[in-house]
C-alpha positions as CSV (number, residue, x, y, z in Angstrom):
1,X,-2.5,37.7,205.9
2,X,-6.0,38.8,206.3
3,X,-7.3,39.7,210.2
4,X,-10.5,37.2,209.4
5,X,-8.0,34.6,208.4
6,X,-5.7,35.3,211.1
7,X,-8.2,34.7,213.5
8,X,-9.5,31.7,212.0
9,X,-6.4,30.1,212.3
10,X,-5.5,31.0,215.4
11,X,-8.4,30.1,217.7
12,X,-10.2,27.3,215.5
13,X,-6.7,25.7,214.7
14,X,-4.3,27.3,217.4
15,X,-1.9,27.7,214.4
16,X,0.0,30.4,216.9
17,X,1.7,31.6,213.3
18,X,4.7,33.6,214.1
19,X,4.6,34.8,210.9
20,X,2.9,35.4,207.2
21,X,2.0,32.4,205.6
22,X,0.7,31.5,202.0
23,X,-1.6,33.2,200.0
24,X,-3.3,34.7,197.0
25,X,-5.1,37.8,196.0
26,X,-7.8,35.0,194.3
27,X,-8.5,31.3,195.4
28,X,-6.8,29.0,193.6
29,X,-9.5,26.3,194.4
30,X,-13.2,26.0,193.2
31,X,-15.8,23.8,194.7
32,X,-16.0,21.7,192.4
33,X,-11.8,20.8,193.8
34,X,-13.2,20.5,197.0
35,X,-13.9,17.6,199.3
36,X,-16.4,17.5,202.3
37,X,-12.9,16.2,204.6
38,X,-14.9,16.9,208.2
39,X,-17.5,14.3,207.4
40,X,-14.8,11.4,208.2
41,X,-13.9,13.5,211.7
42,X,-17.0,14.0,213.7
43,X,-16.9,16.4,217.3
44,X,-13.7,17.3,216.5
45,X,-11.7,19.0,219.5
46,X,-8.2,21.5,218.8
47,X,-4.8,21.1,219.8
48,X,-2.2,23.1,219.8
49,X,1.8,22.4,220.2
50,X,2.7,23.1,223.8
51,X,6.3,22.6,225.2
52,X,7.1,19.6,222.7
53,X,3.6,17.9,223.4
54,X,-0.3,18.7,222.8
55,X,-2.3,21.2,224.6
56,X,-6.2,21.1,224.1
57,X,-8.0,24.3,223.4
58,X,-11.2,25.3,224.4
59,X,-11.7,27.8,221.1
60,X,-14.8,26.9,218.8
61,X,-16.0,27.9,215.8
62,X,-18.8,25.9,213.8
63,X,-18.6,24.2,210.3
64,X,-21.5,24.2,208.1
65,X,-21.4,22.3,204.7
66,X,-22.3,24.0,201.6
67,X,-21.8,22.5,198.9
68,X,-18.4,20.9,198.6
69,X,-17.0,23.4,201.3
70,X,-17.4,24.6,204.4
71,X,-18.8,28.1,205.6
72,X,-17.5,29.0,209.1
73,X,-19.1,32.1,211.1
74,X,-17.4,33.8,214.0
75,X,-19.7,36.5,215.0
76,X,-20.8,38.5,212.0
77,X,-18.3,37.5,209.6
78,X,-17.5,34.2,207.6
79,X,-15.2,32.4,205.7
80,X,-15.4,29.8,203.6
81,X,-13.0,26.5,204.1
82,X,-12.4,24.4,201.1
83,X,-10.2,20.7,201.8
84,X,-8.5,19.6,198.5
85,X,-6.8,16.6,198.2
86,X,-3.7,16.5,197.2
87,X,-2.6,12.9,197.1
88,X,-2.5,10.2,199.6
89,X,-3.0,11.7,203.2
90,X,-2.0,15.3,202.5
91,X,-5.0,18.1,201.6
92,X,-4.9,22.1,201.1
93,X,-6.7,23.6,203.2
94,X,-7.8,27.0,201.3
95,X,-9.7,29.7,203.4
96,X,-11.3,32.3,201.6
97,X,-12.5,35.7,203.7
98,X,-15.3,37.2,202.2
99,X,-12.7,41.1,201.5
100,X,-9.2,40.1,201.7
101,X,-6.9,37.5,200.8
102,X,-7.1,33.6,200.2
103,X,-4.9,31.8,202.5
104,X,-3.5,28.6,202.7
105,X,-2.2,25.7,205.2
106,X,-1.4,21.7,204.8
107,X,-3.5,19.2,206.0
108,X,-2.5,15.7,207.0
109,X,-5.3,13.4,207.6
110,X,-4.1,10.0,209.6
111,X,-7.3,7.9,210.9
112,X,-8.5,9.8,213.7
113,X,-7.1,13.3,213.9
114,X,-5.9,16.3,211.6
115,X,-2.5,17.3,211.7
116,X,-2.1,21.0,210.6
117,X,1.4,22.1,209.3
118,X,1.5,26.0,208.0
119,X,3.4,27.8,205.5
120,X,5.3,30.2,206.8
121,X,6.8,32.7,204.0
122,X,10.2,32.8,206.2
123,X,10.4,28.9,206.0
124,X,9.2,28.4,202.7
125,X,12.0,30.8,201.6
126,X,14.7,29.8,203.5
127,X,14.1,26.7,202.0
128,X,15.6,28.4,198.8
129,X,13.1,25.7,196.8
130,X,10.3,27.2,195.9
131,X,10.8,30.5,193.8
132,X,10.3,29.4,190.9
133,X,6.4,29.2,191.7
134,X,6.2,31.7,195.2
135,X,6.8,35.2,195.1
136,X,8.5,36.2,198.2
137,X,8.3,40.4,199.4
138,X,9.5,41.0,203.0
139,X,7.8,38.6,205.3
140,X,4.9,38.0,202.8
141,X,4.6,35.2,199.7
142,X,2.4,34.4,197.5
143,X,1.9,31.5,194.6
144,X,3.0,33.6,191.1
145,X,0.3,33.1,188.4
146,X,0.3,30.3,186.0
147,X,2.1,28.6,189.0
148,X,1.1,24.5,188.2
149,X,-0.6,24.5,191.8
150,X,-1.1,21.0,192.2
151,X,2.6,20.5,192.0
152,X,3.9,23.1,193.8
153,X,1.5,21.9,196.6
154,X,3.0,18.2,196.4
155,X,6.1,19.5,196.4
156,X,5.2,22.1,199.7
157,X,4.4,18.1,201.6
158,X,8.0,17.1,201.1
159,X,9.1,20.6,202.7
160,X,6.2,19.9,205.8
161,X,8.1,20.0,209.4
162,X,6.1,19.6,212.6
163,X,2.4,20.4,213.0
164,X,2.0,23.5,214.3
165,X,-2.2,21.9,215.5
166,X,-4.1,19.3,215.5
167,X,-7.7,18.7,215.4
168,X,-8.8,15.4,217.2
169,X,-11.7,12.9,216.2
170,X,-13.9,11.9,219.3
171,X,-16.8,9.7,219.8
């Protein structure tokens, strides 16, 4: 997993990944895929899992809309942030770093909050259910190409444990 992303998802999500999680070498997503999710969510604040309950975080990083995406800076790099829907509540979350690769999480969206679940390589594999579409070397995975990504990503909701974050709605 790319540094950029890496640090994306730790302090704007508080994923605290203890491994490598999905990804490609290319997005699988385009804009036109994409869905303006944060528009529903306004002054959204982070959460991480603490102990077996929620712990706020003070770590921020900025949205801006472009498009059907979002561009986030954090000093002088960026990253673009596409939501796709996947069906009902679940979405991709797809981040894109400018030089690297394209990374990938779950997002659950109930009314008022964003509940973030990653996929871990070690997990999905374990799993032993997924190999027909992920390509699994030492701790890393990727989705194989020609992989039918819409179903391998409904299929990656029925795997979802906990949320690993949470991003919270306020007034």
């Amino acid at each position: 997993m790319g540094i950029w992303f890496r640090m994306i998802l730790l302090s704007l999500l508080a994923f605290g990944l203890t491994g490598c999680n999905l990804e490609t070498k290319k997005p699988l997503f385009a804009d036109a895929d994409a869905k303006l999710l944060l528009a529903d969510y306004p002054n959204l604040a982070t959460y991480e899992r603490d102990d077996g309950g929620w712990k706020k975080s003070d770590d921020f990083l900025s949205f801006t809309p472009e498009a059907s995406h979002y561009l986030v800076k954090s000093g002088k790099s960026d990253m673009q942030v596409f939501f796709v829907p996947v069906e009902g509540r679940w979405w991709i979350l797809q981040g894109t770093e400018s030089a690297g690769p394209t990374s990938y999480v779950l997002i659950k969206a109930e009314p008022k909050e964003l509940l973030v679940y990653s996929l871990e390589c070690k997990i999905l594999k374990e799993s032993g259910k997924f190999e027909q579409d992920i390509e699994f070397k030492e701790s890393d995975c990727s989705v194989k190409e020609g992989a039918d990504k819409m179903a391998l990503f409904k299929a990656l909701t029925g795997n979802a444990g906990e949320p690993s974050s949470k991003l919270v709605s306020g007034p």
